[in-house]
C-alpha positions as CSV (number, residue, x, y, z in Angstrom):
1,X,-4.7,10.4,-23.3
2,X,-6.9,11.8,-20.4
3,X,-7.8,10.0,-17.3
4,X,-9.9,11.4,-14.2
5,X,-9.1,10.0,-10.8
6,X,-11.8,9.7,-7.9
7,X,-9.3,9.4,-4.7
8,X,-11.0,9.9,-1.1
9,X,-8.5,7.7,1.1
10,X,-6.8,9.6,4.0
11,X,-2.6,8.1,4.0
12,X,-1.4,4.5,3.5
13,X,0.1,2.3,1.6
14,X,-2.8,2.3,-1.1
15,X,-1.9,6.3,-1.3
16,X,1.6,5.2,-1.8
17,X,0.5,3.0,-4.6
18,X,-1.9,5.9,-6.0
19,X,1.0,8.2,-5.9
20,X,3.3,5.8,-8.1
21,X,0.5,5.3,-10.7
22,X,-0.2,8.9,-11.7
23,X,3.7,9.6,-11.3
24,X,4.2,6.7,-14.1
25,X,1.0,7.8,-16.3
26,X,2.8,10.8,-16.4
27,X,6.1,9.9,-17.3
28,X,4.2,8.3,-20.2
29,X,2.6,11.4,-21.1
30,X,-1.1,10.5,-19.6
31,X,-3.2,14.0,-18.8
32,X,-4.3,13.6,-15.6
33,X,-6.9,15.3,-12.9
34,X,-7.7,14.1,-9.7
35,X,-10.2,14.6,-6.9
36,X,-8.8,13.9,-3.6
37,X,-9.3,15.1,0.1
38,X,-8.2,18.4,1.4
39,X,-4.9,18.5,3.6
40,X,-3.0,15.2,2.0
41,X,0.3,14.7,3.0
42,X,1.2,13.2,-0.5
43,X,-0.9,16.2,-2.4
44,X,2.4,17.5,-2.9
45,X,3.8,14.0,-4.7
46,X,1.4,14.6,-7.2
47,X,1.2,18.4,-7.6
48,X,2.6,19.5,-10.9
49,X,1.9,16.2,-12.6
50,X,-2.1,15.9,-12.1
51,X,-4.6,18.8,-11.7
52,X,-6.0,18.6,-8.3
53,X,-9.7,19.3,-6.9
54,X,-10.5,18.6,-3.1
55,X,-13.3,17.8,-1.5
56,X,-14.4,15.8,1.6
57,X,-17.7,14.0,0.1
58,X,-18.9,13.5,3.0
59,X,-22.4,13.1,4.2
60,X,-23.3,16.0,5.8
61,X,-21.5,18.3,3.5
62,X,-22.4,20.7,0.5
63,X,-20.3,18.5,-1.3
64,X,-22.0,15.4,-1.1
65,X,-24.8,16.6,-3.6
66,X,-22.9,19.5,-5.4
67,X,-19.2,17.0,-6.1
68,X,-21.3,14.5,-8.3
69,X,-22.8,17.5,-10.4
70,X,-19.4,18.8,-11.1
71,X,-17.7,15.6,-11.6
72,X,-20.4,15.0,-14.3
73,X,-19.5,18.7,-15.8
74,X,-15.7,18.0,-15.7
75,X,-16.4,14.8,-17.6
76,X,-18.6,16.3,-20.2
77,X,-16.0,18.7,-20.9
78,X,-12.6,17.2,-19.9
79,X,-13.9,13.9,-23.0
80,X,-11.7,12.1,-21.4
81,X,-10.2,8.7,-22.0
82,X,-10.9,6.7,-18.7
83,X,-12.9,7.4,-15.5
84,X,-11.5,5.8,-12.3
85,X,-11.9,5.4,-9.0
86,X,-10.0,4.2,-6.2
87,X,-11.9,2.1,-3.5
88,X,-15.4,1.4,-2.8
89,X,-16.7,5.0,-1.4
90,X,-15.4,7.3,-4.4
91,X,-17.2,4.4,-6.4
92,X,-20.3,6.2,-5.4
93,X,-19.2,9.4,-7.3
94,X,-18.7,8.0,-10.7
95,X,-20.5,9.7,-13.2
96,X,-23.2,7.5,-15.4
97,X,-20.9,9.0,-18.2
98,X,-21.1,7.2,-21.6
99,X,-17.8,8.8,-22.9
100,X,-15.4,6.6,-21.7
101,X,-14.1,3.2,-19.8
102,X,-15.0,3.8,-16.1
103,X,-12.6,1.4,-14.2
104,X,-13.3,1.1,-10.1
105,X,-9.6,-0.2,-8.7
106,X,-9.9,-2.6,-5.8
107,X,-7.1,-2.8,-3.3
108,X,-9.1,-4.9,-0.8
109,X,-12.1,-7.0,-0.5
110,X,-15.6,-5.2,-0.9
111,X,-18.4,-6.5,1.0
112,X,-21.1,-5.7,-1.6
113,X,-21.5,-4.3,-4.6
114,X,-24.1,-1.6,-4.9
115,X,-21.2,1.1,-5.1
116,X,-20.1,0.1,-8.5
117,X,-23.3,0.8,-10.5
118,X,-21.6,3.4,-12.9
119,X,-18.4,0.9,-13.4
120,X,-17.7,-0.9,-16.3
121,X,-14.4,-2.7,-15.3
122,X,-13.7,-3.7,-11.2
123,X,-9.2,-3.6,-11.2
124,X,-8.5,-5.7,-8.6
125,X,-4.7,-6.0,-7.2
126,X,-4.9,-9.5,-6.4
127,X,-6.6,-12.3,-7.7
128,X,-8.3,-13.3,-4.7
129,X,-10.2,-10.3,-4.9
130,X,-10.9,-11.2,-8.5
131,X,-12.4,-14.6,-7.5
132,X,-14.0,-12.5,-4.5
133,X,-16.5,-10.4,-6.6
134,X,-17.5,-12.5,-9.3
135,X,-18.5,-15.0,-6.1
136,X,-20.4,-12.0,-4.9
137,X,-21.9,-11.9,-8.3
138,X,-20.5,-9.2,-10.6
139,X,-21.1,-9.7,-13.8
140,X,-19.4,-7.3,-16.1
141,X,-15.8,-6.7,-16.2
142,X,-12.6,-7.9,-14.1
143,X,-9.2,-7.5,-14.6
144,X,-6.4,-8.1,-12.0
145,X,-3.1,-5.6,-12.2
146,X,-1.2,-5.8,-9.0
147,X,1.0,-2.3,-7.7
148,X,4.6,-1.5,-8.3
149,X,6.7,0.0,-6.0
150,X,10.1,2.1,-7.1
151,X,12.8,-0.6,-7.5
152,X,15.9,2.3,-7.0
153,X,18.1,1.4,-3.7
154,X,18.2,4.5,-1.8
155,X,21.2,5.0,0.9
156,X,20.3,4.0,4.6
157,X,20.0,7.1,6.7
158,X,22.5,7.0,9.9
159,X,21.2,4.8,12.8
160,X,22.4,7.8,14.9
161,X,19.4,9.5,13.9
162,X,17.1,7.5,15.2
163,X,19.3,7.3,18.9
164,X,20.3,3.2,17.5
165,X,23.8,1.9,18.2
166,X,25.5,0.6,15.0
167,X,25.9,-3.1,15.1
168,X,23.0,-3.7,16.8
169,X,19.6,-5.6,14.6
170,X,17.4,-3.7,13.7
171,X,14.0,-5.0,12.9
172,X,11.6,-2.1,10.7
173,X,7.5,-1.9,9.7
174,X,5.6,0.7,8.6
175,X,1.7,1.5,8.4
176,X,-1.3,2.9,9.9
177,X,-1.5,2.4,13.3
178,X,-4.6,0.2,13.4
179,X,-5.3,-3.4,15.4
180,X,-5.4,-4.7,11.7
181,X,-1.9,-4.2,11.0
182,X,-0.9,-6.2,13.8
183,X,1.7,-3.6,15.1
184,X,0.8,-4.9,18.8
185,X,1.8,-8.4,17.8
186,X,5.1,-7.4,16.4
187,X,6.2,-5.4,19.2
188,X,4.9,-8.6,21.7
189,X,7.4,-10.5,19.6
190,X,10.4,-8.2,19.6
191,X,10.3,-7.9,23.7
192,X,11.4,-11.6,22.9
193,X,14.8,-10.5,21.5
194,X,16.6,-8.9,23.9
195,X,18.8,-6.3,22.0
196,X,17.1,-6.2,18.9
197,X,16.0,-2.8,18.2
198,X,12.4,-2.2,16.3
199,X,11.5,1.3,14.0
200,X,8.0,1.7,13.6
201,X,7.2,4.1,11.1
202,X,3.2,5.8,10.3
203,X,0.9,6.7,13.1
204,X,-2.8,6.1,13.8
205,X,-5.4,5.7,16.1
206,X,-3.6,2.7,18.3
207,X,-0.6,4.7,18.9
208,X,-0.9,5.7,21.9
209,X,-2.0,1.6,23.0
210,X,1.1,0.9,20.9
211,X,3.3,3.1,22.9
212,X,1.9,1.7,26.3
213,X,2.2,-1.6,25.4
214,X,6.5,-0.6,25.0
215,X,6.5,1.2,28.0
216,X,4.6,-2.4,29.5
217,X,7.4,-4.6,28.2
218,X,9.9,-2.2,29.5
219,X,11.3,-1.9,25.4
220,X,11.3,2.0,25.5
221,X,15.2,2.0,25.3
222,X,14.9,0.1,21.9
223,X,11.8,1.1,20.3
224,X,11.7,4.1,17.7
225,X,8.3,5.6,16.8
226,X,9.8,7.5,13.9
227,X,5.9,9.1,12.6
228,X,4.8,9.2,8.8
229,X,8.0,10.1,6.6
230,X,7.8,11.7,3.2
231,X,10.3,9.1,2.2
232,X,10.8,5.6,3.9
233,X,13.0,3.9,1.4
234,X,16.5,5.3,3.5
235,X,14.9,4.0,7.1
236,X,13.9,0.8,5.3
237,X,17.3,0.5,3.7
238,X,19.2,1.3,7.4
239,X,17.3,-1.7,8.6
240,X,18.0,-5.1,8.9
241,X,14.7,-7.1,8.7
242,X,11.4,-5.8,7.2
243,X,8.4,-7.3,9.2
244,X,4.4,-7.4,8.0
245,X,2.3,-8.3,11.0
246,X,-1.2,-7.5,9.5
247,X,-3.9,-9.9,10.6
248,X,-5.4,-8.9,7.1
249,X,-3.5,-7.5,3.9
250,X,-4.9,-8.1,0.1
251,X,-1.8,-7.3,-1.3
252,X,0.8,-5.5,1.0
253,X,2.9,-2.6,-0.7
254,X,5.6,-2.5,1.9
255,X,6.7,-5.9,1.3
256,X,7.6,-4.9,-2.0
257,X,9.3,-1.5,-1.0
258,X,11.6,-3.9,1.4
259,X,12.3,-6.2,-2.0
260,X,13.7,-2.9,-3.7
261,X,16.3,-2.4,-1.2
262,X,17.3,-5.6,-0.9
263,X,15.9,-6.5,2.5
264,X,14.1,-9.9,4.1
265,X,11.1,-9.8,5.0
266,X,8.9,-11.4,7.5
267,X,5.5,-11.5,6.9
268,X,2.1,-12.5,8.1
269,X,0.4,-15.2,6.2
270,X,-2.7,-12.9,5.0
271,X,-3.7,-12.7,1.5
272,X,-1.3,-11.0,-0.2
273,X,1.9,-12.7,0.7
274,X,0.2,-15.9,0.3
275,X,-0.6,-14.7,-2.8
276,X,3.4,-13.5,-4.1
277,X,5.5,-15.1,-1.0
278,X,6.9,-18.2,-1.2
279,X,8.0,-19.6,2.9
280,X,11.7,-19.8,2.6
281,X,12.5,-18.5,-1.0
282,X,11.6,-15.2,-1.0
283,X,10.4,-14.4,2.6
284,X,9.6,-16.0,5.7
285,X,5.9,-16.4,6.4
286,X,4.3,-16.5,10.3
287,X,1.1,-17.5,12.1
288,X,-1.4,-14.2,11.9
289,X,-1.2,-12.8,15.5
290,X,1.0,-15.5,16.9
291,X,3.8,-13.3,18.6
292,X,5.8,-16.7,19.1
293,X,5.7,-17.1,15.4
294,X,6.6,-13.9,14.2
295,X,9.7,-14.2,17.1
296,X,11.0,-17.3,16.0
297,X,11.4,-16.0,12.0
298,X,13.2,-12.7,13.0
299,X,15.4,-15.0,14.7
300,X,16.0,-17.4,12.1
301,X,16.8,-14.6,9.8
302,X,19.1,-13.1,12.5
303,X,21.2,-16.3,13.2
304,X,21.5,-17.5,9.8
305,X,22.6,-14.8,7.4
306,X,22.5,-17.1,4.3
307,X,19.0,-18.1,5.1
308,X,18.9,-14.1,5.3
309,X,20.1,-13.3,2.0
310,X,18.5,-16.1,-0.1
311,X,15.0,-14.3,1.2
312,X,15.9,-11.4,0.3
313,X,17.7,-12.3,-3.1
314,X,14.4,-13.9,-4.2
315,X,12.4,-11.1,-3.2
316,X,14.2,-8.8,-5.4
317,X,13.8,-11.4,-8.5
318,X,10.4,-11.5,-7.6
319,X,10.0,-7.7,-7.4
320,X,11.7,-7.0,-10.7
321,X,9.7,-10.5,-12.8
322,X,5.9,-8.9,-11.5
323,X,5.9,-5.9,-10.1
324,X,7.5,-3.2,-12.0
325,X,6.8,0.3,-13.4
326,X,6.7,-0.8,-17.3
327,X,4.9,-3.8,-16.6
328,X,1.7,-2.0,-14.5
329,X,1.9,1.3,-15.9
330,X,1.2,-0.7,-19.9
331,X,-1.5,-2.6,-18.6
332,X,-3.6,0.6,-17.6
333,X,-2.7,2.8,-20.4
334,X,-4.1,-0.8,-22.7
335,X,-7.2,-0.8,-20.3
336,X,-7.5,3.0,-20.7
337,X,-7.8,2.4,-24.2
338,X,-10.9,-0.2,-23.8
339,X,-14.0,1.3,-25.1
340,X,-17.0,1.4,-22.4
């Protein structure tokens, strides 16, 4: 089986997810290429396991009119099984290839839908955004397969690395540094908590805000910008509470990489997690950009460590029942198989 992957996003949780995927096709034995920006961090996640062409695609480039033609060409020859592209914009460079299934996965909520003219199928991680497009008035095909994150518990990494006493809470998030994500929130809400201790790990174009908003609340002692890591699973795993302050988040990946080591999690009430999170079984759920709200959770979780490991027992069940490898990884390889 062949597939051919249209990937333009920069680094993120949906590149975590995009990593996993072709990782698990090809542990299944799935032949895979892959067009992609130049300069990805994660390139090398996927090197060895997927043939890899880069290109920027953007406007002003040579690429923009020469990448369709040779997409088309590697198509025509390649034969392959299933076309697919990840987001709206590499939508735009799908081939009008007959060959094959072309699939456009959706990891968040398109506004319109004049970039999926070559798709047969939209893949949409959530049913919200299911519901979502056929509301904007697609027509032809929609299926919803969620992500999966690796269930393995890593070992924690030692607090000493990060300068953070043992024994003292440790609250952890991770992400782009964007207002969306609602890091600003989060941090509003530890400064709350004297001697709780907060890892933020990514970086972005609010960092520097981010950092000037610690240095404001006098929190620099206790706040660790640790940058994008290869591998977050051991600074997850080292931390007490997982938080998820986004404002908006059609699914949200890192909510499910806390579940596989075991961790509660706070989240936002955004899409996703009201999608998968039950308030109180598997998580506790707080008011989008209500610093107060997100305060009083950590807290609870803190002070009651029976409350604390319920959450996080249920969000390992739930982990494991909908979100594994086996289960995600079948469902494309049966949608690959689709004819067009």
């Amino acid at each position: 089986m062949k597939v051919m992957h249209y990937h333009l996003g920069k680094d993120g949780g949906a590149e975590r997810f995009f990593v996993h995927l072709v990782n698990a096709l090809a542990r299944r034995g799935v032949e895979q290429k892959a067009v992609i920006r130049p300069g990805r961090l994660w390139r090398k996640n996927i090197d060895g396991v997927c043939g890899i062409v880069e290109s920027n695609f953007r406007n002003l480039s040579p690429d923009r009119f020469l990448l369709p033609l040779k997409v088309m060409r590697m198509a025509r020859q390649e034969q392959p099984n299933a076309l697919m592209s990840w987001a709206t914009r590499p939508s735009r460079l799908m081939p009008n290839y007959k060959g094959c299934i072309k699939l456009s996965r959706l990891g968040d909520y398109p506004t319109k839908l004049d970039y999926f003219k070559n798709t047969d199928v939209l893949v949409c991680n959530t049913p919200g955004i299911g519901e979502h497009v056929k509301a904007l008035g697609w027509t032809r095909g929609v299926e919803v397969i969620s992500n999966f994150t690796s269930t393995q518990a890593i070992a924690p990494i030692s607090r000493a690395q990060l300068d953070t006493p043992e024994g003292v809470p440790v609250v952890m998030s991770m992400g782009r540094f964007v207002k969306r994500k609602g890091f600003h929130t989060l941090i509003d809400a530890v400064s709350t908590l004297p001697g709780v201790y907060l890892w933020l790990a990514g970086d972005g174009e609010e960092r520097e805000n981010l950092e000037a908003q610690v240095d404001a609340r006098g929190m620099r002692d206790r706040v660790r910008f640790i940058g994008w890591q290869d591998e977050t699973r051991p600074y997850v795993a080292a931390a007490d509470i997982f938080v998820m302050a986004s404002s908006h988040e059609p699914l949200g990946n890192v909510i499910l990489e806390a579940w596989a080591q075991n961790k509660p999690v706070v989240s936002s009430k955004s899409e996703g997690p009201l999608w998968f999170m039950q308030d109180g079984q598997n998580g506790l759920l707080a008011d989008i950009g209500e610093a107060d709200s997100f305060a009083e959770s950590i807290n609870r979780l803190l002070s009651d460590q029976a409350l604390a490991q319920r959450v996080a027992s249920g969000g390992h069940e739930r982990l494991m029942n909908q979100f594994s490898e086996d289960a995600i990884a079948s469902a494309y390889i049966e949608l690959f198989k689709r004819k067009p």
